[in-house]
Residue, then its C-alpha position, 0 to 999 in steps of 0.5 A: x535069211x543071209x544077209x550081204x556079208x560086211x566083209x565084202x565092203x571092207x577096205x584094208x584100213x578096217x581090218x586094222x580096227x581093234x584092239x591089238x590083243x583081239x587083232x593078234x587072236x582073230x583072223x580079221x586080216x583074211x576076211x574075204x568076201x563070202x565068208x561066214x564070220x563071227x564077233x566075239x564080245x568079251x571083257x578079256x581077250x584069253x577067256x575068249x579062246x574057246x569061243x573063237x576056237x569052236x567058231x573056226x571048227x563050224x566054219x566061221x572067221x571069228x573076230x574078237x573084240x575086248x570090251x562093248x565099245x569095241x563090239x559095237x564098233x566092230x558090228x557096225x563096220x564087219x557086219x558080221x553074221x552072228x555074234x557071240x556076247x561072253x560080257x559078264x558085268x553083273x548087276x543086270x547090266x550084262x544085257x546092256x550090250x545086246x539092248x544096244x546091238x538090237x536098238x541099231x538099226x545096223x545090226x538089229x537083224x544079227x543074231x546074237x547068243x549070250x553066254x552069261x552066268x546070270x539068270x538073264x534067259x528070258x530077258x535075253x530072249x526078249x530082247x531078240x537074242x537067237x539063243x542063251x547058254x549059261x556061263x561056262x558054255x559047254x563047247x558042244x553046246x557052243x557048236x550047236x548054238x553055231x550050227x544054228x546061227x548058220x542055219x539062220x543067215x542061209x535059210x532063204x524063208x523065215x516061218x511064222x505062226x499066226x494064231x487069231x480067231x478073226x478071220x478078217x483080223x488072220x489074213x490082214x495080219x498075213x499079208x502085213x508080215x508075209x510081204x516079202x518073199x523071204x517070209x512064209x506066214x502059218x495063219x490058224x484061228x485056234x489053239x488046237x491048230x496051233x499045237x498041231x501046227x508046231x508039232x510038224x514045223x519049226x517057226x521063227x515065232x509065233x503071233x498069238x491072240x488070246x481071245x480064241x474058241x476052246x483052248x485059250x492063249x493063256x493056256x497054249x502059252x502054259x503048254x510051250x512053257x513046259x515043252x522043251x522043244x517049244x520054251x524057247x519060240x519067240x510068242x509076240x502076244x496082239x490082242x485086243x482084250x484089255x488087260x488086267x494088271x495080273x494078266x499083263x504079269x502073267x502074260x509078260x512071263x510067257x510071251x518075248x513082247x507083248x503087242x496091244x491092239x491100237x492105231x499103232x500095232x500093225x507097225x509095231x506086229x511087223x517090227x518084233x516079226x522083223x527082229x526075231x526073224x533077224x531080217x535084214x534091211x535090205x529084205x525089207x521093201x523100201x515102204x517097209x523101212x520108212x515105217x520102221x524108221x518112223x516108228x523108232x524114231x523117238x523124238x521124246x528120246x532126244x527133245x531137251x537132251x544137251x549135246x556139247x560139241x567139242x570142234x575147232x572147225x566152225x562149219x562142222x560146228x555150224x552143220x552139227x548144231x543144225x541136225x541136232x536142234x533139228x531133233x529140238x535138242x540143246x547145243x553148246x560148243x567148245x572149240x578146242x579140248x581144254x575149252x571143252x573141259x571147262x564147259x563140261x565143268x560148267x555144264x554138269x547136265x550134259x548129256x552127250x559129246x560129240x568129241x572132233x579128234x583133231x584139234x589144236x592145243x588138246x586132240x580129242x584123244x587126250x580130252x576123252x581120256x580126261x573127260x574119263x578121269x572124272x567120277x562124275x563123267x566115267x559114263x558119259x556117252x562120248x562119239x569120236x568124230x573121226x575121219x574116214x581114211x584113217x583107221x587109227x583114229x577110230x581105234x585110238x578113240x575107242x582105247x581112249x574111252x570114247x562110246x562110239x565113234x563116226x566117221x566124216x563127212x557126217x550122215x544126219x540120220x547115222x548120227x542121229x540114230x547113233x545118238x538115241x541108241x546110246x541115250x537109251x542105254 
């Protein structure tokens, strides 16, 4: 399913967003609205050539950004329609990028193919991904991921497989995925069907109950472990069986998520079908949307978190403290760069900034540069707050080491969520 392509809403200062070695490389400059583009997530600019290269050969306008930070950044304001992720961190970190892309709400329906050399396959997958090649990518390989990634943002309707044995259950379940037109719902009550049904169609996923007549869900998921063609489907398991400690190990082998019967599982059955379907928000009714945001929102995230505000303007200190004790987190304040070292200092237990640019005495550039010489303080998330009309300031931000930034006049609920995906990292 395509979704509005973020190129349409850009403005000149946007394009100026990045580093310069990834602005040199891309083609940022001649995005116009209607093209495809593509984001290339890497930690150095020169291995990335390949990738942008293969990118241009199937159709897309690539842009390139060196670093997380500058990915996120990049994503949120291009709205790209796939994303290449070539990160390589090693020690299970190298998916820390994509939890976070697929955690906002922004960017959670942008597919997104890892390239890794670790064995993070499953992992990936779990976590949304559309595909994982391992590092070095063949560039064939390579095309083939973006040809598949073209095919996704252009299909007009998303195939899911329902497998449940429940008649009531099946076609409660069908009319809760299938709500919109974009999502065309396969509902059969056994495995038996179910194999026949895969052999014939391609699906986006599969929502398997595992109590089912003959051929058990256990079984089938042993079966597409071993198909090739089939390894790779995305099975959301929702059944009502309690679990043994052994069968939730086995289980959480095979299946991408797995969803227990509760009060809660028909929000959270549409959540994954919405992720691995890659649908955007606005395919999403409206009633659709505030259940997902309720259901992301976690207000055990935030509660007791310490937030300091580093700001020389008492009123968007004032407007700031209100949104976030909102969420029952913790607020102090600095009015200027230095005052905010030291209560960093003072204040060792902090869990977040949010760091104003403009500033008398010390700007924000300068306090986030040294917030970052500090061992203790290399890892603290850090949001710019910057202004709207000027591009430089955000990628000043960035390159001064900043998580993330925002831009002014604050929307609550982008901060907040913007908060909770970096507390959560």
């Amino acid at each position: 399913m395509r979704a509005s392509n973020g190129s349409s809403g850009l403005d000149g200062s946007v394009a100026g967003l990045a580093s310069t070695s990834g602005a040199e490389q891309d083609d940022r400059a001649t995005i116009e609205p209607g093209d495809r583009v593509l984001l290339v997530i890497a930690d150095l600019a020169d291995p990335a050539r390949s990738e942008l290269a293969v990118g241009r050969e199937e159709g897309f306008k690539c842009i390139l950004a060196t670093g997380e930070a500058m990915g996120l950044a990049l994503a949120n304001d291009f709205k790209p329609d796939a994303i290449v992720l070539a990160r390589e961190l090693g020690g299970g970190q190298d998916l820390a990028t994509l939890t976070r892309l697929k955690r906002s709400p922004e960017t959670r329906h942008i597919p997104v193919y890892v390239i890794s050399a670790s064995q993070g396959r499953h992992d990936a997958l779990k976590l949304g991904a559309a595909g994982f090649l391992d590092k070095p990518a063949e560039p064939k390989d390579l095309s083939a991921a973006l040809a598949g990634a073209k095919t996704l943002v252009e299909q007009q309707v998303g195939r899911v497989l329902v497998v449940e044995d429940d008649e009531v259950e099946r076609n409660s379940m069908r009319e809760l995925i299938s709500s919109g037109d974009d999502v065309e719902v396969t509902a059969v009550g056994s495995s038996e069907e179910a194999r026949a049904e895969l052999a014939e169609t391609r699906f986006a996923c599969m929502v398997l109950d595992l109590k089912l007549p003959g051929m058990t869900g256990f079984a089938l998921l042993e079966e597409l472990d071993e198909d090739q063609r089939l390894r790779d489907l995305p099975v959301i398991v929702h059944t009502g069986k309690d679990l043994t400690p052994a069968e939730e190990t086995k289980l959480r082998r095979y299946a991408k998520s797995i969803i227990v019967k509760d009060a809660s599982s028909p929000e959270r059955l549409l959540d994954e079908t919405v992720l691995f379907l890659h649908r955007p928000a606005s395919r999403l009714s409206v009633g659709e949307q505030r259940t997902l945001e309720q259901l992301h929102r976690s207000d055990a995230l935030l509660h007791g978190r310490k937030v300091l505000i580093v700001d020389d303007d008492v009123r968007n200190v004032f407007a700031l403290t209100s949104v976030l004790e909102s969420q029952g987190i913790e607020t102090i304040f600095a009015e200027n760069g230095r005052a905010g070292l030291e209560i960093l200092e003072q204040n060792p237990d902090v869990d977040l900034v949010l760091m104003d640019v403009m500033m008398p005495e010390m700007d924000g550039y300068e306090t986030t540069r040294a917030v970052r010489a500090l061992p203790e303080h290399r890892n603290l998330p850090i949001i710019s707050l910057t202004a709207k009309a000027m591009a430089g300031d955000r990628e000043k931000s960035i390159e001064s080491g900043a998580s993330d930034y925002i831009t002014k006049p604050i929307d609550p609920d982008r901060l907040v969520s913007l908060m909770r995906v970096w507390l959560d990292g």
